[in-house]
NUGU-895364 format. One record per residue: x negated, y negated, z negated of N, C-alpha, C, O in turn; residue number from 1. Coordinates in pm, whole numbers, plus 50000, padded with zeros to 5 digits. Layout:
! NUGU-895364
X,Y,Z,X,Y,Z,X,Y,Z,X,Y,Z,NUM
...
***
This chain:
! NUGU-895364
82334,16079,19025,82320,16221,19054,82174,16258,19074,82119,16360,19030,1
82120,16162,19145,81963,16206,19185,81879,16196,19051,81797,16282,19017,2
81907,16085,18983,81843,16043,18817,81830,16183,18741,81737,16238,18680,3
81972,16221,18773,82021,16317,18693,81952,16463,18710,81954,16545,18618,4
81900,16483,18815,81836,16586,18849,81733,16616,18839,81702,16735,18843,5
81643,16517,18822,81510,16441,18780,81503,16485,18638,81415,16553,18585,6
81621,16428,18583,81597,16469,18428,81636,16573,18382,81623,16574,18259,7
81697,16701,18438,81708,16784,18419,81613,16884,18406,81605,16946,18300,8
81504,16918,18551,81401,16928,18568,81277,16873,18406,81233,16949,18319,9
81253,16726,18419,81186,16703,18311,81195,16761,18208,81096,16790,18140,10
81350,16800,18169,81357,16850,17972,81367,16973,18030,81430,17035,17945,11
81346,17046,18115,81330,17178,18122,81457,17288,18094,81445,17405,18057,12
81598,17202,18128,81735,17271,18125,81757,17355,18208,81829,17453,18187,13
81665,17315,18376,81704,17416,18464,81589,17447,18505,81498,17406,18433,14
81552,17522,18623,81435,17577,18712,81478,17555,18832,81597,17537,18856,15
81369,17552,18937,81404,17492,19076,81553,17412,19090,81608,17312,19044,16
81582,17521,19183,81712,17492,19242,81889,17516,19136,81998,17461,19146,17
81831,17628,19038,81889,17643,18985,81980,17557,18895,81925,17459,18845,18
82133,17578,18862,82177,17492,18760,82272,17403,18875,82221,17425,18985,19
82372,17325,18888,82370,17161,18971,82425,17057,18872,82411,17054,18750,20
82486,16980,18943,82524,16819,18863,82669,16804,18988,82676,16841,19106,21
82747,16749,18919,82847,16672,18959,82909,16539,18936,82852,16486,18840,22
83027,16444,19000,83028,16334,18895,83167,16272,18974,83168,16235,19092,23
83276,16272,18887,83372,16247,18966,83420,16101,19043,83430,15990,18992,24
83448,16144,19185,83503,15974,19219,83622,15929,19208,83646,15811,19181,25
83695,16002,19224,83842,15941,19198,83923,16103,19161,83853,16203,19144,26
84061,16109,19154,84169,16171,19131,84156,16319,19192,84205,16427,19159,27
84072,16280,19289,84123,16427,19416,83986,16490,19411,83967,16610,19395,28
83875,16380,19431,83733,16465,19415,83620,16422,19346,83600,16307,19307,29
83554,16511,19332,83447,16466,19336,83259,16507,19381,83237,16604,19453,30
83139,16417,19327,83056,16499,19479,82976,16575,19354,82981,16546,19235,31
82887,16699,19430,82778,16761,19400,82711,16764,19405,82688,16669,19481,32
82557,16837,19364,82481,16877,19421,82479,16997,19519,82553,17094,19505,33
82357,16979,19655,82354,17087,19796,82318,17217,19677,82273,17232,19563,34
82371,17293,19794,82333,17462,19725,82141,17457,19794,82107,17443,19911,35
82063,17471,19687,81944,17586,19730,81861,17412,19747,81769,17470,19804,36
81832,17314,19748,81748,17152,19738,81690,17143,19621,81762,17145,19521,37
81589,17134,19611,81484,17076,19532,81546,16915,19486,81569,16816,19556,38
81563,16941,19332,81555,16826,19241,81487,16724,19299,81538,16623,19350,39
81363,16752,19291,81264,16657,19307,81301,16564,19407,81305,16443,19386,40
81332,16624,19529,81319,16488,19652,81465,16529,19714,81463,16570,19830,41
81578,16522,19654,81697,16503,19682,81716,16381,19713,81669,16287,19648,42
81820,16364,19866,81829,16201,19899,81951,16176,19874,81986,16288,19837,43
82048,16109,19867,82155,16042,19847,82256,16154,19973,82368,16204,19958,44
82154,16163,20099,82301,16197,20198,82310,16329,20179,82399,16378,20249,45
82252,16407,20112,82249,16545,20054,82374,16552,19976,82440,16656,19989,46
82427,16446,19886,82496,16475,19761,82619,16461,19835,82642,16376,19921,47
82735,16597,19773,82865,16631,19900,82963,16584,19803,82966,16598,19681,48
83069,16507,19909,83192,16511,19796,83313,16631,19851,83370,16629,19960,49
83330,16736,19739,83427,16790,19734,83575,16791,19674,83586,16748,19559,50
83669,16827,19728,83811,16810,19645,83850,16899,19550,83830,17020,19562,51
83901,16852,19462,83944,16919,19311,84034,16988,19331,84055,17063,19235,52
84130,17008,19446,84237,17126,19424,84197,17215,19503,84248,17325,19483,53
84101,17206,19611,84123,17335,19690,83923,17345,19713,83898,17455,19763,54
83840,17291,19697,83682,17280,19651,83670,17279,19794,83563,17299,19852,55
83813,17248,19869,83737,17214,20055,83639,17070,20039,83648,16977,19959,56
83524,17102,20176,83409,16998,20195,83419,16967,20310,83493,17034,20382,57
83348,16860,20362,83309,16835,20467,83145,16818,20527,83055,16800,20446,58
83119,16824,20659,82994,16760,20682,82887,16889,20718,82945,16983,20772,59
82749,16907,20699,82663,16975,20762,82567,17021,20646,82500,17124,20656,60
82566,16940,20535,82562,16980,20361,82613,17120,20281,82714,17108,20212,61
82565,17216,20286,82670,17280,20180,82627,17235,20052,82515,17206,20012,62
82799,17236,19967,82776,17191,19861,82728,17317,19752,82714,17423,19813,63
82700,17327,19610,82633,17444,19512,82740,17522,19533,82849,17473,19562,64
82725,17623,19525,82767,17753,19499,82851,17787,19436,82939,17862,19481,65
82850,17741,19308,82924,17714,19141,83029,17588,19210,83121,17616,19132,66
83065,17516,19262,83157,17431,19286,83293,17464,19235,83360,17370,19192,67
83359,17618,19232,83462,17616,19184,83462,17569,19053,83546,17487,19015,68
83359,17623,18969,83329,17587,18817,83365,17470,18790,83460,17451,18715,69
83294,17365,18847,83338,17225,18826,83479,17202,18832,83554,17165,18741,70
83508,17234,18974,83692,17172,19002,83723,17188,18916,83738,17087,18848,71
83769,17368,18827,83808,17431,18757,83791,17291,18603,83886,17231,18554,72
83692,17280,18576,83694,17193,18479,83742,17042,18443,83772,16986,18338,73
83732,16993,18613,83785,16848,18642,83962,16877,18645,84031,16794,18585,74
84010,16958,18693,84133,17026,18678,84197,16986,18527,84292,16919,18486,75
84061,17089,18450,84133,17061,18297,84135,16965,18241,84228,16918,18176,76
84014,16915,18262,83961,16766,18165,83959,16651,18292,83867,16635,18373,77
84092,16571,18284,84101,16488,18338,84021,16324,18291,84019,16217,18352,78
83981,16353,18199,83880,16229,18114,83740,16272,18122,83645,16206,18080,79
83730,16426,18199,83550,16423,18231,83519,16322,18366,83603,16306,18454,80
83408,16269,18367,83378,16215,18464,83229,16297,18583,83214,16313,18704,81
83142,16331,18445,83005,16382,18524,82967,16520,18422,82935,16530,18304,82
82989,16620,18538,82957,16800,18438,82819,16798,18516,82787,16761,18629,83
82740,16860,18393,82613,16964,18435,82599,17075,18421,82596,17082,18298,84
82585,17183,18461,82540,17334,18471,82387,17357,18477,82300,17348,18564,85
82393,17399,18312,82252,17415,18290,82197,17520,18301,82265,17601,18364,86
82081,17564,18260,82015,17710,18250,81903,17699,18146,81788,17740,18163,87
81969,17614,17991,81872,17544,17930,81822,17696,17814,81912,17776,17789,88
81698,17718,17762,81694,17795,17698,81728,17818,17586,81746,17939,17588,89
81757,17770,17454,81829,17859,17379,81970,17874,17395,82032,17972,17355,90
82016,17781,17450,82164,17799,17477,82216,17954,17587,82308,18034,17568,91
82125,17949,17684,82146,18039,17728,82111,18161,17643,82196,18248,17664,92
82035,18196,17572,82001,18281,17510,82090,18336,17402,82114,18457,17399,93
82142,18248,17307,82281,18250,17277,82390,18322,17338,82443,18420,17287,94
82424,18270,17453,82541,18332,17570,82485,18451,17563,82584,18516,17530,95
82414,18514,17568,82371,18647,17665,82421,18728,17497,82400,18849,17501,96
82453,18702,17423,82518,18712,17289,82662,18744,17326,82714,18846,17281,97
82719,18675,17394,82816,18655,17376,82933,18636,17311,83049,18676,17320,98
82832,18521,17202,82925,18480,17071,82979,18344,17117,82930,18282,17212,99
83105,18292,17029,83159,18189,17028,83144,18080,16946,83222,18060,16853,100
83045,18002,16975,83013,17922,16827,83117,17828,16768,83186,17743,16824,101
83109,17867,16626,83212,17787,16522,83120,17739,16390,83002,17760,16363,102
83201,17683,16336,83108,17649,16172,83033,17542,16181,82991,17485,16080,103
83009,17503,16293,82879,17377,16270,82883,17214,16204,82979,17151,16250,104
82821,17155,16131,82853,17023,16124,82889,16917,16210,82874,16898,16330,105
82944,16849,16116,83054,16709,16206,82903,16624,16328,82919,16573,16439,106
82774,16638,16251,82690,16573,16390,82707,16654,16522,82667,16603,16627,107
82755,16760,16521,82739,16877,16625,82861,16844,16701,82869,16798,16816,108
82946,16873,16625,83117,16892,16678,83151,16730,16749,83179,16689,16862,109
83132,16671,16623,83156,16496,16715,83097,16479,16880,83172,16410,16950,110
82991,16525,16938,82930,16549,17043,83014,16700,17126,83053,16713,17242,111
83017,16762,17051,83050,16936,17135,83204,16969,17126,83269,17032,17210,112
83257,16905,16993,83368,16998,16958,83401,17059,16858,83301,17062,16787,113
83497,17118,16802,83455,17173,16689,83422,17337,16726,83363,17397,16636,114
83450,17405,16833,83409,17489,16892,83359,17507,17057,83396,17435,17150,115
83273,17614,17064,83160,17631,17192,83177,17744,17225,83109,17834,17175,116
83287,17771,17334,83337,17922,17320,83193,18006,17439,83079,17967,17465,117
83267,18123,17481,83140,18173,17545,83220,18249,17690,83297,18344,17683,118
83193,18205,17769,83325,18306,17899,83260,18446,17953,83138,18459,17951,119
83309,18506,17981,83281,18626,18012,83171,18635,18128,83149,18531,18191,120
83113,18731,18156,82997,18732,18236,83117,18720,18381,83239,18729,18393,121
83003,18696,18470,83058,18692,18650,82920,18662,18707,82842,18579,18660,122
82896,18749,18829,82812,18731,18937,82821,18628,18989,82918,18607,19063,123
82719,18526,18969,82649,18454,19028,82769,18395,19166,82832,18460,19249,124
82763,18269,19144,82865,18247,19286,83006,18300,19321,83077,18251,19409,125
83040,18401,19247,83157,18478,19246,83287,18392,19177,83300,18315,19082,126
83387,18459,19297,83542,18389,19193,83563,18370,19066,83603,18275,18999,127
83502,18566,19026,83531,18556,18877,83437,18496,18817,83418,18553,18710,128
83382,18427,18828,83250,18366,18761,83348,18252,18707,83366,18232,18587,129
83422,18167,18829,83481,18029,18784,83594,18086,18718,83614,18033,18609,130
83679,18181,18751,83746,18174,18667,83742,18229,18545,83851,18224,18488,131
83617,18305,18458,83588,18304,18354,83569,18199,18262,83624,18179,18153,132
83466,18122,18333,83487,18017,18263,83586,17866,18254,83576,17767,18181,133
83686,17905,18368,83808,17803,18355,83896,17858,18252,83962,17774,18190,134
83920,18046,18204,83977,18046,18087,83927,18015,17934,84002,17986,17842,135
83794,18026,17927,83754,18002,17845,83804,17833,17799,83873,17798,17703,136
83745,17756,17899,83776,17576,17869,83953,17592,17868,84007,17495,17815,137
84032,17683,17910,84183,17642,17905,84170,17688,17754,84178,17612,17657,138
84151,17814,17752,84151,17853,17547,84111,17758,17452,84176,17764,17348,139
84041,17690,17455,83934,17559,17409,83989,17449,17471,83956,17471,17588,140
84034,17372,17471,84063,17252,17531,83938,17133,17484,83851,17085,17557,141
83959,17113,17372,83819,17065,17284,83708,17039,17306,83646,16937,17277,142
83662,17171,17384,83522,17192,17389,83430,17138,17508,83448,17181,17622,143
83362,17073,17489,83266,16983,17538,83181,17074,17645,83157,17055,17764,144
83146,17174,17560,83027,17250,17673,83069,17382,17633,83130,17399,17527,145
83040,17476,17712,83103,17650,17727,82989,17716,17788,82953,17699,17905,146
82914,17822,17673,82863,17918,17723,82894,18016,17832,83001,18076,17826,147
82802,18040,17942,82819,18143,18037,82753,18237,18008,82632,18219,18007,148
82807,18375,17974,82774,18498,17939,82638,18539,18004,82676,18551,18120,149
82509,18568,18007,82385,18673,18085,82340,18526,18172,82230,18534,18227,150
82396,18427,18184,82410,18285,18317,82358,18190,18233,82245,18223,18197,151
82410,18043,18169,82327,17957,18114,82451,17889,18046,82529,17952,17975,152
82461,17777,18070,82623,17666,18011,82610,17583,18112,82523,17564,18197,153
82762,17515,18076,82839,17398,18136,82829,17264,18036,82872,17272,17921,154
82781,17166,18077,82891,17023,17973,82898,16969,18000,82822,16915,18080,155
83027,16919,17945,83144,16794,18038,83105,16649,17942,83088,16635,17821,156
83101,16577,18028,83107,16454,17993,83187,16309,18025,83208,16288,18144,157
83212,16254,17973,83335,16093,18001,83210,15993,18092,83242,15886,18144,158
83082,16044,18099,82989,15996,18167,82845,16044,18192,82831,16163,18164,159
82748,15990,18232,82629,16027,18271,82577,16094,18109,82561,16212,18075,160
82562,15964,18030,82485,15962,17921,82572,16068,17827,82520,16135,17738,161
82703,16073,17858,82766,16192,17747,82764,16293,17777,82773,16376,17687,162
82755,16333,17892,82712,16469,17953,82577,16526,17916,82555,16645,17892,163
82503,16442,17915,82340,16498,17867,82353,16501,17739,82319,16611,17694,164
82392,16416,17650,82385,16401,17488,82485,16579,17439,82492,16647,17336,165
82530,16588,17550,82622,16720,17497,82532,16850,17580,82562,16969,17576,166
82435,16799,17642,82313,16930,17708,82233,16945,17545,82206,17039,17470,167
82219,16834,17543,82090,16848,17448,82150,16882,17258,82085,16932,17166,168
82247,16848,17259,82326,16843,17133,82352,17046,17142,82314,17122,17053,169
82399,17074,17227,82429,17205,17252,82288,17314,17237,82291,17431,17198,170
82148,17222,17288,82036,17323,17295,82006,17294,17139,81937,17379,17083,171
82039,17209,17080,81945,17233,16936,82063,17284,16847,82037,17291,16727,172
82157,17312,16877,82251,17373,16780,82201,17549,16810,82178,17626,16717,173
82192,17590,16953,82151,17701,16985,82044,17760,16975,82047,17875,17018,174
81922,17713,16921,81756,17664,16893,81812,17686,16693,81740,17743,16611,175
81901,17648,16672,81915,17686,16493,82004,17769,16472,82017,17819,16360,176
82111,17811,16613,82193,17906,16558,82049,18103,16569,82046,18207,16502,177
81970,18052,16681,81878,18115,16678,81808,18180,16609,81779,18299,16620,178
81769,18082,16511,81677,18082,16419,81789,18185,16309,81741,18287,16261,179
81886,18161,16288,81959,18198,16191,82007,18346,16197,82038,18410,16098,180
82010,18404,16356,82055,18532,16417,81949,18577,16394,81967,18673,16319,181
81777,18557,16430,81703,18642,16395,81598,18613,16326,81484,18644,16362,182
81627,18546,16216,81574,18541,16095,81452,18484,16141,81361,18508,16063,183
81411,18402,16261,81305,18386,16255,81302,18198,16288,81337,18127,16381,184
81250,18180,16176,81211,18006,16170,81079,17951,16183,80975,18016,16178,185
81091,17800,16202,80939,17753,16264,80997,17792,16391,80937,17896,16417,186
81077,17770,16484,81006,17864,16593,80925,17755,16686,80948,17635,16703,187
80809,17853,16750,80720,17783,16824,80793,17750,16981,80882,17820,17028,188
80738,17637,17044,80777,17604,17128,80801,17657,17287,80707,17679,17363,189
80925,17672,17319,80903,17744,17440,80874,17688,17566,80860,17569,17594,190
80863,17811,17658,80767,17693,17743,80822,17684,17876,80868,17769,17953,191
80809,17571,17883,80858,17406,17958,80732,17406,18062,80627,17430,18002,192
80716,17388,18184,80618,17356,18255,80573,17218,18218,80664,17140,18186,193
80409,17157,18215,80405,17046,18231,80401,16981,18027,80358,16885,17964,194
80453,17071,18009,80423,17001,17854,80318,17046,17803,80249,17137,17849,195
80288,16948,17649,80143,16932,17628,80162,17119,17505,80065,17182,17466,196
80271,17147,17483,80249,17268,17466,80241,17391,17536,80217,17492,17470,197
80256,17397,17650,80270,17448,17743,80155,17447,17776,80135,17568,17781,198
80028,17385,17813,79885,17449,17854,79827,17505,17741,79707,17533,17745,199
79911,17532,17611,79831,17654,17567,79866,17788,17572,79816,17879,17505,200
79982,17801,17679,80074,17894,17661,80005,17991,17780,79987,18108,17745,201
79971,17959,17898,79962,17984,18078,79814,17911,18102,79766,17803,18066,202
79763,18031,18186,79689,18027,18281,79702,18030,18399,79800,18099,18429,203
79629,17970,18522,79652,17994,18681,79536,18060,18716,79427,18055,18660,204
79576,18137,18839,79524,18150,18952,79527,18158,19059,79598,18257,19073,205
79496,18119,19174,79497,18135,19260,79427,18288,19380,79333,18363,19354,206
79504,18289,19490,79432,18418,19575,79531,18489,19686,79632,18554,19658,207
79485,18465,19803,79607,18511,19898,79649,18451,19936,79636,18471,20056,208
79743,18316,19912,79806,18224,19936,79909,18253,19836,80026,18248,19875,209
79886,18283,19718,79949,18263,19590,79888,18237,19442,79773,18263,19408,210
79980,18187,19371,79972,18121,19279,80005,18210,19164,80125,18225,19144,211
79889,18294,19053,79955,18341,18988,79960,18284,18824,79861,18213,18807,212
80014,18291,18744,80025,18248,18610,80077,18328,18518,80191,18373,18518,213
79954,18354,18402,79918,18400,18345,79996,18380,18137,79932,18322,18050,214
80148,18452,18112,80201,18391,18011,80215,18445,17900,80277,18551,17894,215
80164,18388,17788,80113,18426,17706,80219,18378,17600,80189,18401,17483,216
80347,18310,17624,80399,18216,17469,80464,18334,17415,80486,18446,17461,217
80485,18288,17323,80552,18409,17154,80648,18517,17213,80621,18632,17179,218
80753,18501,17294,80859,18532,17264,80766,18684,17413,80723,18798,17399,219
80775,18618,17497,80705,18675,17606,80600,18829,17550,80617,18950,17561,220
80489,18743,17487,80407,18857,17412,80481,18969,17349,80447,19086,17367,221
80602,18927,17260,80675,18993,17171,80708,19121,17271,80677,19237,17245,222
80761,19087,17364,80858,19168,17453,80739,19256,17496,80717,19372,17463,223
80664,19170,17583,80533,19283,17634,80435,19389,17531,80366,19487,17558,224
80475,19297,17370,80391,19452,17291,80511,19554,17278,80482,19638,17192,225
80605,19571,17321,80726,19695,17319,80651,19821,17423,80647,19943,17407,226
80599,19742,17523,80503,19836,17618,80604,19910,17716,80572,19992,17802,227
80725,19868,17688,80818,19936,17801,80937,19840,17874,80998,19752,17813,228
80957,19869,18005,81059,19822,18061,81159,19684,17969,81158,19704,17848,229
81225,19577,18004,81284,19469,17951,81416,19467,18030,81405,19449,18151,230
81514,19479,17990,81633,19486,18088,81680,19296,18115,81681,19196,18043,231
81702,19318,18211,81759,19176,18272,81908,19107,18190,82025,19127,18223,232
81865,19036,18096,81928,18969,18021,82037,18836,18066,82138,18781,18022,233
81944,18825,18184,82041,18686,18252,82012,18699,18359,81913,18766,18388,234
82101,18629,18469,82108,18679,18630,81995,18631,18657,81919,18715,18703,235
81932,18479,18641,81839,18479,18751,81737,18546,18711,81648,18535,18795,236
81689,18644,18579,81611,18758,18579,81636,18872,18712,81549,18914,18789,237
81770,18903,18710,81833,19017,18730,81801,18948,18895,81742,19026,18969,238
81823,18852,18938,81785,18803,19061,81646,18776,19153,81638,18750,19273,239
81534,18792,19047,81429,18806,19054,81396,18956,19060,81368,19015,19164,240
81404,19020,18924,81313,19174,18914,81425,19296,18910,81416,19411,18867,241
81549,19214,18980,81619,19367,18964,81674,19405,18787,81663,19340,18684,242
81724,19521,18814,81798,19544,18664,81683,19544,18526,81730,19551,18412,243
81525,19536,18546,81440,19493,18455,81318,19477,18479,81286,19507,18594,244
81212,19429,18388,81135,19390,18435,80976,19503,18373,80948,19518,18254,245
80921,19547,18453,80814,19656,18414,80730,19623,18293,80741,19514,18237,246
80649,19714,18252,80556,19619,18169,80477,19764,18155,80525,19871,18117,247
80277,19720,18217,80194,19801,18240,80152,19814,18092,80198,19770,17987,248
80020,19910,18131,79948,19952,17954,79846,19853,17965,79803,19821,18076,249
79806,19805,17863,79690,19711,17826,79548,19764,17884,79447,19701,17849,250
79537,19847,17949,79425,19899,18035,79481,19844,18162,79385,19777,18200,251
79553,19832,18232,79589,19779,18333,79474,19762,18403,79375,19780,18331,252
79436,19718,18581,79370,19651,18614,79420,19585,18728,79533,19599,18774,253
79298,19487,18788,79396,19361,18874,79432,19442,18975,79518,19385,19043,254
79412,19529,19010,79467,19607,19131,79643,19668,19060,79752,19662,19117,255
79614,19719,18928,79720,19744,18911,79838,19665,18880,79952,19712,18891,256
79812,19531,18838,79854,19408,18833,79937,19400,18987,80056,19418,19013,257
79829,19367,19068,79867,19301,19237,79967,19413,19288,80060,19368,19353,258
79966,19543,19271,80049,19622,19303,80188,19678,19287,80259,19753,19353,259
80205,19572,19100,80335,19585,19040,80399,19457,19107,80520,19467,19127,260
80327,19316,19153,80369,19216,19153,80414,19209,19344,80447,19107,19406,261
80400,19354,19400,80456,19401,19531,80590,19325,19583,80592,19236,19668,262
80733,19395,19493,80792,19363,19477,80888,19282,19444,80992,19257,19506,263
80836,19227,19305,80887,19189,19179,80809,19069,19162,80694,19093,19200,264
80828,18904,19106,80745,18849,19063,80700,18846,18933,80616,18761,18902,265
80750,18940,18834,80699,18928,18702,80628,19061,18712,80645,19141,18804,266
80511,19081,18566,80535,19198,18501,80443,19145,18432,80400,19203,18332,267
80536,19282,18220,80462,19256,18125,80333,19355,18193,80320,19436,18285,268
80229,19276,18058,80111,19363,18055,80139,19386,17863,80179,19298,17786,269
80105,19526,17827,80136,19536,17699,80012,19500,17640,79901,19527,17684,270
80052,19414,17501,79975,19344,17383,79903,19215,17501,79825,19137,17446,271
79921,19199,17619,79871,19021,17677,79940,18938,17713,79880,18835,17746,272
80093,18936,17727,80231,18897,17802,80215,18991,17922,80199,19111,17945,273
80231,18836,18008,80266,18852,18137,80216,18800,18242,80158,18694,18216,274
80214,18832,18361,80189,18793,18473,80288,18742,18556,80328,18829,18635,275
80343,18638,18569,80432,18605,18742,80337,18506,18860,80227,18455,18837,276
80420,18496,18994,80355,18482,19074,80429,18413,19168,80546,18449,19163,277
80406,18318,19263,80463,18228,19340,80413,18206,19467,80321,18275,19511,278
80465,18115,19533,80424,18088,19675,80309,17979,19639,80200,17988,19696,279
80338,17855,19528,80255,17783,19478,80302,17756,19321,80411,17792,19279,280
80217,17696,19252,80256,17662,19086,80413,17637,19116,80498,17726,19116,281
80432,17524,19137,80591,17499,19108,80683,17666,19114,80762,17695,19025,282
80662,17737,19201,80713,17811,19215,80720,17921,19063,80817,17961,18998,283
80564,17943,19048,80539,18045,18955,80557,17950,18842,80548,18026,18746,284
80582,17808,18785,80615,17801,18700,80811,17827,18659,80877,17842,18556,285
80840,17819,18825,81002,17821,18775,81010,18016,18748,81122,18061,18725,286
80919,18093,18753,80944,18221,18763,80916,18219,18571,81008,18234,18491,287
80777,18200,18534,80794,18206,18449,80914,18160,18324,80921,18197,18207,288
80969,18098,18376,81085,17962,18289,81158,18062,18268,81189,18104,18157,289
81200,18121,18407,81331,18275,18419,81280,18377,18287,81353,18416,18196,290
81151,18403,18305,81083,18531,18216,81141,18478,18056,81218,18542,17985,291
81073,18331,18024,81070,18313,17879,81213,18290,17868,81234,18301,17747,292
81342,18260,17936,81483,18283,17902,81510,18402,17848,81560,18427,17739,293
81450,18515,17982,81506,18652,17938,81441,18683,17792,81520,18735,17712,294
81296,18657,17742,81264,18708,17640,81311,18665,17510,81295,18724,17403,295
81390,18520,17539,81449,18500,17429,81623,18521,17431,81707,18496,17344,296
81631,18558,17524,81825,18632,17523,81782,18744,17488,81859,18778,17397,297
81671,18860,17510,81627,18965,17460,81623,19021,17320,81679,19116,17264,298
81530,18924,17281,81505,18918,17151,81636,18884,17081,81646,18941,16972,299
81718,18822,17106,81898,18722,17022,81983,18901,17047,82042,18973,16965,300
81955,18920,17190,82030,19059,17125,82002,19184,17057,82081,19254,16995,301
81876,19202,17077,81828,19311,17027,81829,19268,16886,81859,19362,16813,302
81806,19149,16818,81776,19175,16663,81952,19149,16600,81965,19195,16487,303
82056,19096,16646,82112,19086,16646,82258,19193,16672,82371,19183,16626,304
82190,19305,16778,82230,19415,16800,82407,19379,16922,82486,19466,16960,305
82412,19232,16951,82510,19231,17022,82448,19149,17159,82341,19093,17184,306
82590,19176,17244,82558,19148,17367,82447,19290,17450,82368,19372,17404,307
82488,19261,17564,82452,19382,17634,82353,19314,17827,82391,19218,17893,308
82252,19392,17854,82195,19323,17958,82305,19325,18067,82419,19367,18045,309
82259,19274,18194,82311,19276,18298,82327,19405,18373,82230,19459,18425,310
82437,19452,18378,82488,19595,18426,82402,19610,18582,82401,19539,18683,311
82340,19726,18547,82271,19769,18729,82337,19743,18792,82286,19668,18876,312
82466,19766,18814,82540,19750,18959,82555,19548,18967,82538,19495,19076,313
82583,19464,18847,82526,19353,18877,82424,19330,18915,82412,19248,19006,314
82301,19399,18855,82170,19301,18881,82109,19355,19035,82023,19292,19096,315
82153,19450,19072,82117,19501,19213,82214,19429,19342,82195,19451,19462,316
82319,19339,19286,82365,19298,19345,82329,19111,19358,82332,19036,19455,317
82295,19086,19210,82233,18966,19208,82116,18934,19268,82076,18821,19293,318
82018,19119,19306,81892,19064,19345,81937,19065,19485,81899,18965,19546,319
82003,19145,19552,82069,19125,19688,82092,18975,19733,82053,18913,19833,320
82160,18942,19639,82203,18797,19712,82064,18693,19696,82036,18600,19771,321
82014,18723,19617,81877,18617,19604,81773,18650,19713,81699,18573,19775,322
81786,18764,19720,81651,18818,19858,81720,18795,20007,81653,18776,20109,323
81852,18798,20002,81886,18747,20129,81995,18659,20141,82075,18687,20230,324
82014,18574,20082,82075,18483,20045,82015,18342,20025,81981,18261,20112,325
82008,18327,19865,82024,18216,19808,81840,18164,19827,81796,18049,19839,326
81740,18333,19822,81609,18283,19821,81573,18179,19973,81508,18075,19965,327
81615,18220,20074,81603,18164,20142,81628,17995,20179,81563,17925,20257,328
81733,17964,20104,81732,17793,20065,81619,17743,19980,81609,17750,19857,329
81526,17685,20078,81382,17630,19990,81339,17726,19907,81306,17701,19791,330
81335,17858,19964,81272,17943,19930,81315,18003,19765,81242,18064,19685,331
81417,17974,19754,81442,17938,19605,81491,18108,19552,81521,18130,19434,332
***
């Protein structure tokens, strides 16, 4: 579980806290990851075991949030052993589509399925969240991993190593179904904190006792030369900046910068990207991660013309729970 979180983090599937891991022990339960803990230095007595029929816990741990999700799936797929809940980018970007993927080759399907359905949107932590996507996997029996609508995916695995082979099998099918929705190929690399493409993407600075970073990759720019408002494409946007995200005029200045970033940790600047901002890097790099999701669920619907952002009365409710809620676990 701890390995597992480690490497999640590394390939850049989730951000902070976001996303968890599960892995079943026997018949009745199995454990999680804590709601709102840093990947990084998760210890063993952190990780909770919960029960599969009723997601009761024990102990001084809360377990993730999403916990029904899992049961819901250990329920169906009695041969999964270890699910992850990702927030990987093109896959999510995909979802916010809310298409059902079919058609793909036998390398795809042998790993996924022969279909990758997509469940209906649900707020963050909410009933209907799990049980969107427990109908989806009952409709699908098959299916390996299941898009979450505006949210990220699920995939089930018979183990550690098949669970990831079906993260990563799922992001490059979604990375070409991509390419294919909006006609646009080559695509350049998105950005991943920490990779060697990634310092040509972001700048830092520091000032205040924050960390700001400065993002410049493709998809990001794209959005910020529109020169207007970006609607919140996926919750933890919608959990960050509210139902969208601003974007100043290319005259801008740092005052006008520091004054949008009041509130909100993003904003475009038109024809330079963007600006987000943190307590320290780690932070402002998991803000940015959120930004370059939304700009590429953005871009999948707008050229594509389907799928719809996160409804105001969601995203004012998603930023609710993050500002007094969920941000408060490790600040997250």
């Amino acid at each position: 579980m701890i390995k597992a979180g480690h490497e999640l983090v590394a390939e850049g599937l989730i951000a902070r806290t976001w996303g968890n891991i599960s892995c079943r022990i026997s018949d009745e339960e199995f454990v999680i990851t804590p709601s709102g803990r840093s990947y990084e230095d998760l210890v063993r007595s952190e990780i909770v075991p919960v029960r599969i029929d009723d997601c009761s816990w024990s102990g001084t741990v809360k377990p993730s949030s999403e916990k029904a999700v899992h049961a819901a799936l250990y329920r169906l797929h009695p041969e999964a052993i270890f699910i992850i809940h990702t927030h990987q980018n093109y896959a999510t970007a995909i979802g916010a589509t809310g298409r059902t993927l079919r058609g793909f080759g036998e390398s795809y399907s042998a790993v996924l399925g022969k279909v990758v359905p997509c469940a209906e949107y649900g707020i963050s932590t909410t009933k209907p969240l799990a049980e969107n996507v427990e109908a989806a996997a009952a409709l699908y029996p098959e299916a390996q991993a299941i898009l979450m609508r505006n949210h990220g995916a699920v995939c089930i695995g018979g183990d550690y190593e098949s669970a990831f082979a079906v993260a990563r099998s799922l992001e490059a099918l979604c990375k070409a179904r991509f390419e294919d929705l909006t006609v646009y190929y080559n695509l350049p690399e998105a950005f991943i904190p920490g990779t060697d493409s990634a310092r040509h993407m972001i700048n830092y600075r520091t000032g205040g006792g924050r960390t700001f970073a400065f993002l410049k990759s493709t998809f990001v720019r794209k959005m910020a030369d529109l020169g207007k408002p970006v609607p919140a494409y996926i919750d933890d946007c919608a959990q960050m900046s509210g139902g969208s995200i601003r974007c100043l005029p290319a005259t801008a200045t740092k005052t006008d910068i520091l004054r949008a970033l009041v509130h909100y940790p993003m904003v475009f600047v038109k024809t330079k990207g963007a600006v987000c901002v943190g307590s320290d890097k780690e932070e402002a790099d998991a803000v940015c991660m959120v930004l370059e999701k939304n700009c590429l669920a953005a871009w999948a619907c707008q050229k594509t013309g389907e799928g719809t952002p996160v409804s105001c009365l969601a995203a004012g409710l998603e930023h609710l729970i993050y500002v007094f809620k969920y941000s408060k676990l490790k600040n997250a």
